[in-house]
VOGU-3710 file (C-alpha; in Angstrom, 3 decimals, decimal comma):
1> xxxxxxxxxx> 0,000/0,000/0,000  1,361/3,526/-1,176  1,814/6,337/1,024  -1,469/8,149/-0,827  -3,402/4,627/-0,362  -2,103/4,458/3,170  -2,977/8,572/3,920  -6,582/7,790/2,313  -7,137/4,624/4,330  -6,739/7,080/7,689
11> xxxxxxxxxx> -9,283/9,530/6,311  -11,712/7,431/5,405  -11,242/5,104/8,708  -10,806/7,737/11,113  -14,031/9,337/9,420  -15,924/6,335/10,300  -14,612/5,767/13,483  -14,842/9,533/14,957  -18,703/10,188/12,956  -19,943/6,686/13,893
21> xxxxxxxxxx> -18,699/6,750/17,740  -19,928/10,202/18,200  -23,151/9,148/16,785  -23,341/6,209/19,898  -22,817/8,809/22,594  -24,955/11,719/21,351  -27,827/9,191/20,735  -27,609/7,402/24,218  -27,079/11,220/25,467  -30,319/12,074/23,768
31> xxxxxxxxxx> -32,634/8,823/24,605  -31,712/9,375/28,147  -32,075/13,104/28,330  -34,049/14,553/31,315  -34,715/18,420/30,924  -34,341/20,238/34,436  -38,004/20,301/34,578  -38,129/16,565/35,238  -39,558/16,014/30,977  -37,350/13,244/29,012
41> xxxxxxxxxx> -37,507/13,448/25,492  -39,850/10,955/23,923  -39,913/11,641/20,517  -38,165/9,104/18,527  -40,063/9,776/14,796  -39,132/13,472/15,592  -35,591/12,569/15,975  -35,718/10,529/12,440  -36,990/13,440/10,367  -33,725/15,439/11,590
51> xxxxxxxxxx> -31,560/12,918/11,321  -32,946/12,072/7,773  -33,392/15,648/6,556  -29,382/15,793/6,971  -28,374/13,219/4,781  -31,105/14,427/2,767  -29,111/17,338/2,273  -25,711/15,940/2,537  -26,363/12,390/0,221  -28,108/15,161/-2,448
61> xxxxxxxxxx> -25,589/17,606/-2,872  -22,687/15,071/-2,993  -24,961/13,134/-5,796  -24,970/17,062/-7,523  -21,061/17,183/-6,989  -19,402/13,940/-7,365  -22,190/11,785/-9,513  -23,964/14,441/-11,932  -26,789/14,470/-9,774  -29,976/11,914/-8,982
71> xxxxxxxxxx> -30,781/9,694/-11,833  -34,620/8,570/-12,854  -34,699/5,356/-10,967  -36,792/2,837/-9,672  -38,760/4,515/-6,722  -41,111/1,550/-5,596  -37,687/-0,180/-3,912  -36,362/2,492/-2,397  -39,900/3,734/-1,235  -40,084/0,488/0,513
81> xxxxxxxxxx> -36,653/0,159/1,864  -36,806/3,722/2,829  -39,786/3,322/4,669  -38,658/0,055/6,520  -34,968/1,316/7,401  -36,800/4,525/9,065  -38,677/2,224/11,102  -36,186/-0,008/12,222  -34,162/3,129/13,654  -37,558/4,096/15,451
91> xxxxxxxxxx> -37,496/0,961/17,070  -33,950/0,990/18,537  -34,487/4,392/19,401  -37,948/3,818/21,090  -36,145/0,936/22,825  -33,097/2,720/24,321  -35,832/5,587/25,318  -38,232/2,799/26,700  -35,031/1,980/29,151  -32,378/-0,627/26,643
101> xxxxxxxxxx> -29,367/0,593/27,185  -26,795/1,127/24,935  -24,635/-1,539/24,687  -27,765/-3,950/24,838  -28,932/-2,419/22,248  -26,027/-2,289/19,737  -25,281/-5,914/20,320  -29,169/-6,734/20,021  -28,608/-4,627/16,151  -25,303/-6,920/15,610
111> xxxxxxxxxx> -27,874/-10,397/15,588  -29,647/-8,702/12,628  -28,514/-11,470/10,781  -31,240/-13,685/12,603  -34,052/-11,639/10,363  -31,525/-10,844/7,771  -31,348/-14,757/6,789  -35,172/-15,204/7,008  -35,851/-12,415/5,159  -33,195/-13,086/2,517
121> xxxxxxxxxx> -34,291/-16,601/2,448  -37,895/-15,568/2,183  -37,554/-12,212/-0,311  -34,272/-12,793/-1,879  -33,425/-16,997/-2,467  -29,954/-16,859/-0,235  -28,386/-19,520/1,579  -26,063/-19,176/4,792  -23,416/-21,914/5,879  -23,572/-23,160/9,067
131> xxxxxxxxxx> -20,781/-21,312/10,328  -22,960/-17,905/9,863  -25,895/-19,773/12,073  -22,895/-20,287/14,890  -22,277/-16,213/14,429  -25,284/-15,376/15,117  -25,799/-18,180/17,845  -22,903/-16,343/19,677  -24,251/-13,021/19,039  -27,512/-13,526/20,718
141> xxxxxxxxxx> -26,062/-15,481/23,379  -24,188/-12,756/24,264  -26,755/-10,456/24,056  -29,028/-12,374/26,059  -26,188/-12,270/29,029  -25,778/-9,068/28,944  -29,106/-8,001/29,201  -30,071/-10,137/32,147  -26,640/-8,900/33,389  -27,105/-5,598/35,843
151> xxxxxxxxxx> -25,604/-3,598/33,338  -27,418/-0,248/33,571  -27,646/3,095/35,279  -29,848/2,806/38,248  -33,806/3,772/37,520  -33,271/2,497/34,384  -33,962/-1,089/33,509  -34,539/-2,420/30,041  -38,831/-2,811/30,171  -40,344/-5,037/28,360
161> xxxxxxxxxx> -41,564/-2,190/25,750  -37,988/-2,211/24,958  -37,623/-5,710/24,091  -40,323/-5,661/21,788  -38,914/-2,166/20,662  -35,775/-4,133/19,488  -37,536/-7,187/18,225  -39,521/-5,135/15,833  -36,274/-3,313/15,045  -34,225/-6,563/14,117
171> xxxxxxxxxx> -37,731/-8,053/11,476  -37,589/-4,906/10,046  -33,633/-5,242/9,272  -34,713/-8,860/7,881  -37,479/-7,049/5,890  -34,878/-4,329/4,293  -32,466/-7,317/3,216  -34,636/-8,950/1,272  -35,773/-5,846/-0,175  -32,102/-4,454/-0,969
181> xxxxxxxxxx> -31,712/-7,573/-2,899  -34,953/-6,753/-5,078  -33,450/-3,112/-5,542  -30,246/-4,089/-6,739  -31,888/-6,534/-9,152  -34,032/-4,085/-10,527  -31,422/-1,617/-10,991  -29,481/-4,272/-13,172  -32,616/-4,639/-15,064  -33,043/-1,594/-16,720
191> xxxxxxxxxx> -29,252/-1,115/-17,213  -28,438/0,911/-14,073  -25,661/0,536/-11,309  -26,322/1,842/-7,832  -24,587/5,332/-6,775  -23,672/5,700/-3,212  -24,549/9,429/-2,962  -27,586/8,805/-4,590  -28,533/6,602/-2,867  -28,369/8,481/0,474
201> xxxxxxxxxx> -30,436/10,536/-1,082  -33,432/8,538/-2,167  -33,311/6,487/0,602  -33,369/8,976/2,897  -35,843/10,956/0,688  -38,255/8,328/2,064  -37,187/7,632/5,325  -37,942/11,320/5,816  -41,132/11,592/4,627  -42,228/8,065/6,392
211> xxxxxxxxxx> -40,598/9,447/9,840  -42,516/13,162/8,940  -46,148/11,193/8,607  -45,955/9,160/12,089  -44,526/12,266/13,422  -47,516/14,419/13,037  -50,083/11,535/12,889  -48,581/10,453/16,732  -48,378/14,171/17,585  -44,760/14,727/17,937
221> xxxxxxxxxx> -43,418/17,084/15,649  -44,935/19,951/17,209  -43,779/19,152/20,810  -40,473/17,514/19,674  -39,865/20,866/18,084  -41,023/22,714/22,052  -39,212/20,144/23,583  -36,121/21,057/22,059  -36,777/24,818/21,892  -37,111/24,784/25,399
231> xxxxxxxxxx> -33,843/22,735/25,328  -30,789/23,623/23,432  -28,475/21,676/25,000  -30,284/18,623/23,368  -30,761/20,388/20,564  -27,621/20,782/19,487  -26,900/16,979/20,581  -29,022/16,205/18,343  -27,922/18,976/15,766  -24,534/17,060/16,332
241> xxxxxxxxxx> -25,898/13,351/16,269  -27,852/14,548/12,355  -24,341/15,838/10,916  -22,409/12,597/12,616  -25,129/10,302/10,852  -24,821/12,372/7,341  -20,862/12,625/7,659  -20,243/9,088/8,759  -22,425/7,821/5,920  -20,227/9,805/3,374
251> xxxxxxxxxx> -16,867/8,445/4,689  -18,424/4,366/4,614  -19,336/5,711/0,538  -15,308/6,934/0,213  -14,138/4,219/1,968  -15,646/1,775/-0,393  -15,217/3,416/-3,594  -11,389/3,973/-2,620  -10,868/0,348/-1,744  -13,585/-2,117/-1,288
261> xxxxxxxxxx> -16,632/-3,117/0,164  -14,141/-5,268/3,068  -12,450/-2,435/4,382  -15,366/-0,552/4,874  -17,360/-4,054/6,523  -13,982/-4,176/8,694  -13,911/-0,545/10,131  -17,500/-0,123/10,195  -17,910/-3,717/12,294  -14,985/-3,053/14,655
271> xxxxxxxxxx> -16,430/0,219/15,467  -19,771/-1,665/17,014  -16,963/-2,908/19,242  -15,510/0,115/20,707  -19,175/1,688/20,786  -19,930/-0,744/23,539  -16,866/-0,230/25,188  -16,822/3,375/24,962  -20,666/3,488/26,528  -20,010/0,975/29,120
281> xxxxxxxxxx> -16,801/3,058/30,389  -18,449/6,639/30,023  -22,050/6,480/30,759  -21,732/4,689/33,732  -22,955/1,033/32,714  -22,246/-1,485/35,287  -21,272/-5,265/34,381  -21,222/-8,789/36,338  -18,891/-11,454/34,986  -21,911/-12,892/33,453
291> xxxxxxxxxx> -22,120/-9,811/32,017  -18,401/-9,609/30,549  -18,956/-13,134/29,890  -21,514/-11,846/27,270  -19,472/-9,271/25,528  -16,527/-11,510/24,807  -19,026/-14,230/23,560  -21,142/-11,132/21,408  -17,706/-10,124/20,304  -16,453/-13,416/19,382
301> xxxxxxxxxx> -19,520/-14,046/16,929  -19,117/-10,318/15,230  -15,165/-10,746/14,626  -16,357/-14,193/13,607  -18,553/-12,733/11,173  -15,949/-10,223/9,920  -12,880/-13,463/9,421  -15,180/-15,318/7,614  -15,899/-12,495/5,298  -12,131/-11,602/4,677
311> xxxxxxxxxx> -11,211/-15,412/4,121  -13,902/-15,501/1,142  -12,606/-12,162/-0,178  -9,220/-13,863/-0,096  -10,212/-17,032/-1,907  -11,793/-14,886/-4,407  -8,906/-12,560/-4,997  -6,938/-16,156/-5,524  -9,087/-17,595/-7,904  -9,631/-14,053/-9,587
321> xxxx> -5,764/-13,610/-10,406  -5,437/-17,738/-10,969  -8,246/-17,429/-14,032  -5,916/-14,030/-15,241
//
């Protein structure tokens, strides 16, 4: 790797890993945010039409600058995956306001694969080796410990609301597999190849107007908007958490279009890791060994994920350069 390689790997790592670990702490900072007036804020579409009018901004000007703009594409797809990814963030968000914590909740998100293979199976014909099924095995093991673990700040235990927050969260991840799949095939059928800006754009297009509509059908864009008039500090958390979200998603798209799709699976999936750690260290989590015992098994399956993934890129770079 060249010195320019080497200087573009930093940029586009550190991007990730400074955006994506900010974004952790300002959303747990937000979920859990009591006002001095004894309010918490409870308004988790609210907090999706922010975060998606950002990279609505941010995904559409990069298309302008680096890609010539947004094409005509197929909007059904990325109406529907728009509209399920926007709901699968509600759900983890709901759930870490309903009383998840953190870390539960980011391992709970690293066992997507659970609905990820049904859905795939179901929507998109895919088949998993048994070595995935292990992964994931671990990763909800893990999970599991931890969350029966006492691992939270006191007056806040996980509820059962937030279970079932994350549950829903996870089948909708399943859902947007399967329906990524059916994008990508449709783009190939009319002769198109997916562009990472603009797709930022369109996806978020969606997940913005999705978030909007259960905002003002469940009544809280108008006191989301007082809530956080009345508090600037979270505010401009969650100004912060919007630009981290936007930002972070525009180093993953440099990262991969300067080297591959691995290096970007590699940085982006250790940074789940130091997420957790950095929560449980600053936010004042508390963990039994049964508790520990659960992040080194949650960790094992995700670094077990990520091995298997560069072992198949390896054997495919090997056959690649045997056929040439």
């Amino acid at each position: 790797m060249s010195s320019v390689e080497f200087g573009k790997l930093l940029i586009g790592a550190g991007g990730i890993y400074v955006c994506f670990l900010s974004y952790g702490s300002l959303q747990e900072d937000v979920t859990s945010y009591v006002a001095p007036s004894g309010d918490r804020f409870v308004y988790p579409w609210f907090l999706q039409v922010l975060e998606a009018f950002m990279n609505i901004i941010f995904g559409g000007l990069l298309a302008v600058v680096w890609e010539g703009g947004p094409r005509r594409v197929p909007q059904k797809e990325y109406a529907i995956s728009g509209a399920v990814q926007v709901t699968a963030k509600y759900c983890t968000t709901a759930a870490m306001i309903a009383g998840v914590s953190f870390p539960v909740a980011t391992l709970a998100k690293s066992s997507k694969m659970i609905p990820v293979m049904v859905g795939s199976l179901l929507l998109g014909n895919a088949k998993y080796s048994l070595r995935e099924y292990v992964h994931v095995f671990l990763i909800v093991l893990g999970t599991v410990l931890v969350g029966l673990a006492k691992k939270s700040k006191p007056g806040a235990p996980s509820s059962l609301w937030g279970i079932l927050f994350l549950v829903g969260s996870l089948v909708c991840d399943g859902v947007v597999g399967g329906e990524q799949r059916k994008l990508k095939a449709k783009m190939q059928s009319v002769g198109l190849k997916e562009r990472n800006f603009e797709m930022q754009f369109y996806t978020n297009f969606y997940m913005g107007i999705t978030a909007l509509g259960f905002a003002v059908a469940l009544q809280e864009a108008l006191p989301g908007l007082r809530f956080c008039l009345a508090n600037p500090e979270v505010f401009m958390a969650i100004g912060k958490f919007a630009v981290c979200s936007a930002a972070g998603q525009g180093f993953i798209f440099f990262t991969i279009s300067t080297f591959d799709s691995l290096v970007s699976t590699t940085v982006t999936t250790t940074r789940k890791i130091f997420s957790v750690l950095l929560s449980i260290f600053t936010k004042g989590h508390q963990l039994n060994s049964q508790g520990w015992l659960g992040i080194g098994l949650a960790f094992l399956g995700i670094l077990g994920e990520l091995e298997e993934k560069v072992s198949a890129n390896r054997k495919k770079m090997s056959a690649e350069q045997k056929q040439a």
